[in-house]
N, C-alpha and C positions, 0 to 999 in steps of 0.2 A: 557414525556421524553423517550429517547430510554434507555431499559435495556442493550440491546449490547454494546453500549458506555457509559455507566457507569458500567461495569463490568474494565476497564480501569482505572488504578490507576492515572495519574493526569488527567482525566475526573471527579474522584472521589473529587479529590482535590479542583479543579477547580469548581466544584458542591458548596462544603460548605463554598467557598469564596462569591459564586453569592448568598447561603443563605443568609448570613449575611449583603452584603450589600442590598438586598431586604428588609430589614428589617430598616435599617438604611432611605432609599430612603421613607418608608412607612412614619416612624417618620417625615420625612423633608418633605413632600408632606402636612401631617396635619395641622404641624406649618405652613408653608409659607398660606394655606389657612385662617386660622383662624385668622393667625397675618394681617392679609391684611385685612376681615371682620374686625376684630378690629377698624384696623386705618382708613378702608371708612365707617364704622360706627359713628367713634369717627368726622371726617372729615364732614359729615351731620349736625352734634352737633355743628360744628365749634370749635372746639378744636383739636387741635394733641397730639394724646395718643404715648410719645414716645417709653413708651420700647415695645409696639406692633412694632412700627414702627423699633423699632432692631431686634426682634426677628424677624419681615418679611425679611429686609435687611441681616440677619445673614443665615436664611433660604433657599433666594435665592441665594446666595455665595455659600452657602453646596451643594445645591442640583446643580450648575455650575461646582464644584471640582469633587463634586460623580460622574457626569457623564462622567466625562474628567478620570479622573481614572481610571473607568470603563470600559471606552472603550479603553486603554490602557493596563488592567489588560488580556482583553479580546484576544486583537489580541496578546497578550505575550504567553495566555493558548492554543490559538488557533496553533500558531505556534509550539508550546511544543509537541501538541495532533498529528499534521499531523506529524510532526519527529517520535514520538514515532512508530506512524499505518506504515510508508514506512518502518520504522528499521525491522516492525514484521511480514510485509509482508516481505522484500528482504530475513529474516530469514526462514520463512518460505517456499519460493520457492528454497533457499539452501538445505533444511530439505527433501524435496520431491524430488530434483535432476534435472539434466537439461531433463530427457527423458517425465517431467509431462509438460514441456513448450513448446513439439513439437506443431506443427500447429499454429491455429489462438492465442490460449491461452495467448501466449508472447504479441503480441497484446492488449489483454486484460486483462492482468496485468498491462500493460505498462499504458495504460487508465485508469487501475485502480486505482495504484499507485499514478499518476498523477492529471487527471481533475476527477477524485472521489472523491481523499483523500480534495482536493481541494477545492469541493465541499461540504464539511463539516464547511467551513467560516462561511456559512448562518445560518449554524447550534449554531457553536459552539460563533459565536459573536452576534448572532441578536436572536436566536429563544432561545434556555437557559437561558440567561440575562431575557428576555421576561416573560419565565415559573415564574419563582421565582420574579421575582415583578408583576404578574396577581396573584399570589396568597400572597401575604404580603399587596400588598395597597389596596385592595379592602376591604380584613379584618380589615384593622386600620382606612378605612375608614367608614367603617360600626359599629364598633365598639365606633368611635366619635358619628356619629347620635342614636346608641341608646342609648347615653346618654341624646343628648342637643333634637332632634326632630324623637322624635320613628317614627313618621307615616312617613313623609320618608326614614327611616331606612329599613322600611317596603316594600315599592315600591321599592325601590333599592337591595333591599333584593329578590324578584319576578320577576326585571327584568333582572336581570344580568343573573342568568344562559341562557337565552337564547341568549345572545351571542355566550357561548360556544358549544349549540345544533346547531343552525346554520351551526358555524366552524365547528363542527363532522360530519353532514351532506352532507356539501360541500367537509371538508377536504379525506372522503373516497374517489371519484371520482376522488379527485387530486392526490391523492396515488398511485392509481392505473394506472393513466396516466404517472404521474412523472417516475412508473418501466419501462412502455412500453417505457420512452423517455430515459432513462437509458441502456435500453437493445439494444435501438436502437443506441446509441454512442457509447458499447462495442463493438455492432458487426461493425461501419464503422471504428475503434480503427482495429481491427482486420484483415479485408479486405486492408487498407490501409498500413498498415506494408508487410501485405504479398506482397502485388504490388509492395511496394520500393527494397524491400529483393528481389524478385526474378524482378525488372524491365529491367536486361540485356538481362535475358532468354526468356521477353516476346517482347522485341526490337529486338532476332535474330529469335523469330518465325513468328514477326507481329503482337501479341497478345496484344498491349498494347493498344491499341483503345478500345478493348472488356472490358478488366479490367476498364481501367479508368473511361468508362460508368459504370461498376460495383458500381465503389467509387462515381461516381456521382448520382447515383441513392441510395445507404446506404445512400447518404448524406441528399440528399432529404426527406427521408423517417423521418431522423433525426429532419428536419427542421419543417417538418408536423406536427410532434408528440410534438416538442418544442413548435409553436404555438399554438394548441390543450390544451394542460396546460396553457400557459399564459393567452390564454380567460377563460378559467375556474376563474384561479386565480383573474384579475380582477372582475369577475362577481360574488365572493366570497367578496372581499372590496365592493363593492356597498351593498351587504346585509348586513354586518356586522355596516358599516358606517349606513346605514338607521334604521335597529335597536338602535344602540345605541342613534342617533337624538330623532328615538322617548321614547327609554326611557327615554332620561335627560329631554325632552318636558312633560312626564308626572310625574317628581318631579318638576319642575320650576311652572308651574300653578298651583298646590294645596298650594306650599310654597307661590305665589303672593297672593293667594286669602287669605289667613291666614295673610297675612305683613297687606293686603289692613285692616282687619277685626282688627287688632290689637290683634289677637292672637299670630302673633311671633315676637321677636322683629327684627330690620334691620340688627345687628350684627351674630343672629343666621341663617336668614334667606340667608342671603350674603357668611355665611359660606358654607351652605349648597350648595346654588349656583354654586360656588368654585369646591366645593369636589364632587358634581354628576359626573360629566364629566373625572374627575380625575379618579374615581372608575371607571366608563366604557372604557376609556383610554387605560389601559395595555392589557385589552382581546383585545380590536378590534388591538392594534398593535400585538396581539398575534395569529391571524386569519391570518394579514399580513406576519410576518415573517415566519409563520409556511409552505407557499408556495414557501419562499425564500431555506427553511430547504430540501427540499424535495429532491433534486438533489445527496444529501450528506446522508440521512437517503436512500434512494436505493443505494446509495455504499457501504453504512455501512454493510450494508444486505449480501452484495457481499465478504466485508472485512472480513466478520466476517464466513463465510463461508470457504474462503480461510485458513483462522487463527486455525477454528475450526478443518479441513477436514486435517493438516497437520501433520503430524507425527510425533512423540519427540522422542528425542535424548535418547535413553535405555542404562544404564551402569550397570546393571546386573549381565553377567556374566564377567570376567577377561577375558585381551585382552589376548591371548597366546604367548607365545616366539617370539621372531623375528625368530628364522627357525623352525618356525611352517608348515608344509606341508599348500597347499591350493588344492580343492577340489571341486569339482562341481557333485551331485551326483542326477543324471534321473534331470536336470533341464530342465522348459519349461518354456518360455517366451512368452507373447503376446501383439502384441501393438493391441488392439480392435479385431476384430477377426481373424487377422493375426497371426499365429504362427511365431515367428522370430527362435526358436530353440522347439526341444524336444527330451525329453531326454537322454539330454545331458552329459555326466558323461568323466570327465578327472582328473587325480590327478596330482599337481605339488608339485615333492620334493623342501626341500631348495638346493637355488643354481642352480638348473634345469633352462635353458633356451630356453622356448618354442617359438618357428615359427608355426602360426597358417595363414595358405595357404587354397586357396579355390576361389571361384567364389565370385564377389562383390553381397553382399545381402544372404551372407549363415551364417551371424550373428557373423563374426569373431567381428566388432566393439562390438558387444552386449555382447560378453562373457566379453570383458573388462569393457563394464557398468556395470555390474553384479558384479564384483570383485573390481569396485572403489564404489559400494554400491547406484550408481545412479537408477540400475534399479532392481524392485524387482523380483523375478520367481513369477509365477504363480502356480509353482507345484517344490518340488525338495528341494534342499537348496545348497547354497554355506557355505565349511566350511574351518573355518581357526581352524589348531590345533585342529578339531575334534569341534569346537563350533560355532555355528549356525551364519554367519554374521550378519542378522537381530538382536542377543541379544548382542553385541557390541558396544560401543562407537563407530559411524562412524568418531568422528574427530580425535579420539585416532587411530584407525585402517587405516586414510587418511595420518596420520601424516608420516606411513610405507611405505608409496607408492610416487615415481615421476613417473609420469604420462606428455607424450609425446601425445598430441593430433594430427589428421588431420589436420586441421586448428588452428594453437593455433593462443587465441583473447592478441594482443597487447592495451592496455587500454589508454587513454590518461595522457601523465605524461612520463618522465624522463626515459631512458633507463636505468637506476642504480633501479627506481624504478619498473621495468616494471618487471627487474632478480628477483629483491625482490619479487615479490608473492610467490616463493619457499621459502624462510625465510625471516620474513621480519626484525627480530632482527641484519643480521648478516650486518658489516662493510661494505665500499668501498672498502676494500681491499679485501672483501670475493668476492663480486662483480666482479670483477676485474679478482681475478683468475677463478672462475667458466666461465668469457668469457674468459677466455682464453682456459680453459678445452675444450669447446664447439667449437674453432674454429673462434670466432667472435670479439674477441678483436682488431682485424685489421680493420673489416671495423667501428666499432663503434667509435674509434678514428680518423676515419676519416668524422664521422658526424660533421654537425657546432660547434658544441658545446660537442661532445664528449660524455661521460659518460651522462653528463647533458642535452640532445637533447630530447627535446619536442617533442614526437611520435608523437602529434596529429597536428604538424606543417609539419613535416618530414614523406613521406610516406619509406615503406622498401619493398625488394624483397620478395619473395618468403620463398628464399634459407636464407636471411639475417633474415629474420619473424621465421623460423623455428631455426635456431641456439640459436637467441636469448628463444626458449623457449628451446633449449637442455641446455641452461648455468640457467634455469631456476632447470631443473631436478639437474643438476650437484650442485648445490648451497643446495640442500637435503643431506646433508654428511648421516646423519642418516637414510633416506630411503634403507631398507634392501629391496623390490620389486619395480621393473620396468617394467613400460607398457609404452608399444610404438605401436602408431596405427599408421601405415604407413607413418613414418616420412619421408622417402623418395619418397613419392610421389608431383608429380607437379613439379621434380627439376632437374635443370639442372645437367651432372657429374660432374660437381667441388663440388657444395654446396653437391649432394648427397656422393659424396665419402668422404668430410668433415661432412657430420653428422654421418655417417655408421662408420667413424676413432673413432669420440667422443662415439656413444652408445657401441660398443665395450670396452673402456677404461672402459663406468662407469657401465654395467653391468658385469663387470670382479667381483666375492665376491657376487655377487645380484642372486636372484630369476628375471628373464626378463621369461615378457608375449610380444613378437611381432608380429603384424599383420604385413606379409610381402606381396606382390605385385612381388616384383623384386627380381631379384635374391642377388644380393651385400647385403642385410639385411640378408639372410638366413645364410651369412658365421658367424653370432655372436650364431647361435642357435645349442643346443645342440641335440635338436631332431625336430622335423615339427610334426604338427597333422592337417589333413585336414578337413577345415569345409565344407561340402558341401551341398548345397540347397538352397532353394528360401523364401522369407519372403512371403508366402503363404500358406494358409491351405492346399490345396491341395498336394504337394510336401512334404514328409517325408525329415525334412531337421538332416540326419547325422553325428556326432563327432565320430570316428574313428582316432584311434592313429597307 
């Protein structure tokens, strides 16, 4: 069994329900053998021994329900366990921010998430189930024979483990294949997103011929490594099948020779019969499934990485006032060996409203990640009210801030719903006024359906994308700071002079951090700091007030 996925509380759960009925399946596997010996003993005699023939009939019913149940209880836990693993990964990629999902990565969450967590069926309903009845009926089976016929107790006893050496033997090769095929779906997960994401940009350079051979070739490579494992895994069933043949061949001919001899009697011998096969039975389905597992234990591997490598949420020190100064003192930033900023140092009083100008790539976005707690420094620290943002509740400290994106993401759902991500407690009537705060109440009443218009039916402007997310910020009554990354960029002068009208109004009482471009954003700012430089080591990139 995998430890990673029993550290998982209904994995754990789910564990002591598959004990139990293991146990129950062991009991019902002996009866239905022995009550059948009985009655084609009693049958030889020419007599019908009935209540053999109930407890067989009783037998076969239980063990028809157990498995129907079973396989029901199964794909119930199975479903429970993939809910839980996607809730603790999407938390987890919250916990780490959006700057840990740049490049292929999103890609490979998204696969991960997905045909991983997915791939955990094989696991969770075929290979588990499997473990805890290879190990219950083999021992109740063995435990009948050394009461009624020790010497096959004996051979049964001798030949079973080598079932499981076999599986050990083969199952490392599969292991090892199964990552290579694993690692090789993450990375065509990843190349593939990135080609649809950027497929405009590669349609206005010509580049999408190159790429698509890229994806067709990860794909390929996929397909190799997928085949590669399945012959394994077949050629793992034929040994495992061949073994157990010839273990049940050599209890059946010592039990014949002992019937023939009149040392065992037909009922004993019959049961024996019966129950070999039975006992060999759960390992060799257990060699099977465990190939089936494999796809799903290398995700696990990935998942549990993800899970482990994520950062928690620290409530340590006490958030500070709401006009608590903020502060950025020698900060340096690096995405891999890029410096995006160094040593950075700027203080914002409360109420102060910063215009942070400069060349695109001289890390004005970054000082904002920095401040919404997405990205962490490398050297430095940002400080709220003198305390360290790293030793803060990030959701408590997030709770103080509307935040205006470049691109804000419209999600599919309800324009009523879409405002709600800024609070999602408050009414339709909070709704309502916050677009109107924003400027936006006009055209959103003029969508099909209004308020209630299905974004992902309904595409929007630009200018109409952005407002909707200023009525987003505006719908934050409580947000005492405002960061705005170049809300007016990409827009025509109406939408921009109607969003430059709205950030005005609601940074008026607020702390505003704004990334400006144009000049009409600068008129809300109380002072400009210019960031200048290039997201390169080379270039000493500047903050200068």
């Amino acid at each position: 069994m995998d430890r990673r996925l029993l550290r998982i509380g209904p994995v754990r759960r789910y564990a002591m329900v598959l004990a139990g009925s293991a146990l129950v399946a062991a009991v019902l596997v002996v009866a239905q053998a022995v009550g059948l010996a009985t009655v084609l003993a009693a049958a030889a005699d020419g007599r019908l021994d009935r209540r053999a023939l109930t407890i067989t009939a009783a037998a076969v019913l239980l063990r028809g329900l157990h498995t129907g149940a079973l396989t029901a209880i199964a794909g119930r836990a199975a479903a429970g366990v993939k809910a839980h693993l996607r809730e603790q990964l999407l938390d987890a990629s919250a916990r780490r921010g959006p700057a840990w999902l740049s490049g292929r990565r999103a890609g490979e969450l998204a696969t991960l998430a997905g045909r991983g967590v997915d791939g955990l069926d094989g696991y969770l309903t075929g290979y588990l189930p499997q473990v805890f009845l290879a190990a219950f009926v083999p021992l109740a089976t063995l435990g009948w024979l050394a009461f009624t016929d020790f010497a096959s107790a004996v051979v049964v006893a001798l030949t079973l483990p080598l079932i499981p050496v076999f599986g050990i033997l083969v199952g490392k090769s599969t292991g090892a294949r199964t990552q290579r095929q694993w690692h090789e779906l993450t990375r065509l997960g990843g190349h593939f997103l990135d080609t649809v994401r950027g497929l405009a940009t590669l349609r206005a350079f010509g580049r999408e011929a190159a790429y698509v051979r890229r994806v067709r070739e990860n794909a390929e490579g996929y397909r190799r490594a997928t085949m590669r494992t399945l012959r394994l895994a077949f050629l793992s069933a034929l040994v495992l099948e061949l073994v157990a043949t010839v273990s049940v061949a050599l209890v059946a001919v010592p039990v014949g020779l002992r019937l023939l001899d009149g040392r065992l009697t037909l009922a004993v011998a019959l049961a024996v019969l019966l129950l070999a096969p039975e006992a060999y039975l759960p390992l060799r389905a257990l060699g099977t499934r465990f190939h089936a597992s494999q796809e799903g234990l290398a995700a696990s591997a990935e998942i549990d990485a993800v899970l482990d490598r994520a950062p928690n949420a620290t409530t340590e020190a006490r958030l500070p006032s709401c006009d608590a100064p903020i502060a950025l003192d020698r900060v340096e930033v690096r995405y891999g060996d890029v410096v995006a900023l160094r040593d950075a140092t700027l203080e914002i009083e409360p109420g102060d409203r910063v215009a942070l100008v400069g060349p695109s790539g001289g890390g004005k976005s970054t000082l904002l990640s920095l401040i919404l707690g997405f990205t962490q420094p490398a050297a430095g620290r940002v400080l709220v009210g003198g305390a360290d943002l790293r030793d803060l509740d990030a959701a408590a400290w997030r709770a103080r801030l509307a935040w205006l994106p470049q691109r804000p993401h419209l999600f599919a759902g309800t324009v009523a719903d879409n405002i709600r991500l800024g609070a999602s407690a408050r009414s339709l009537d909070d709704v309502v006024a916050a677009a109107l705060a924003a400027e936006a109440d006009g055209f959103v009443r003029a969508l099909p359906d209004g308020y209630d218009t299905d974004l992902a039916l309904h595409g929007l402007s630009s200018g109409q994308r952005q407002r909707l997310a200023m009525a987003r910020a505006w719908l934050r009554a409580d947000a005492s700071v405002l960061l705005l990354d170049e809300p007016t960029a990409r827009l025509d002068p109406a939408s921009e002079a109607a969003i430059v009208a709205s950030a005005a109004r609601l940074a008026t009482g607020r702390t505003a951090l704004l990334v400006a471009h144009r000049p009409a954003l600068l008129t809300i700012a109380t002072r400009t700091v210019t960031v200048d430089g290039h997201l390169t080591a080379a270039r000493r990139p500047v903050v200068a007030a």
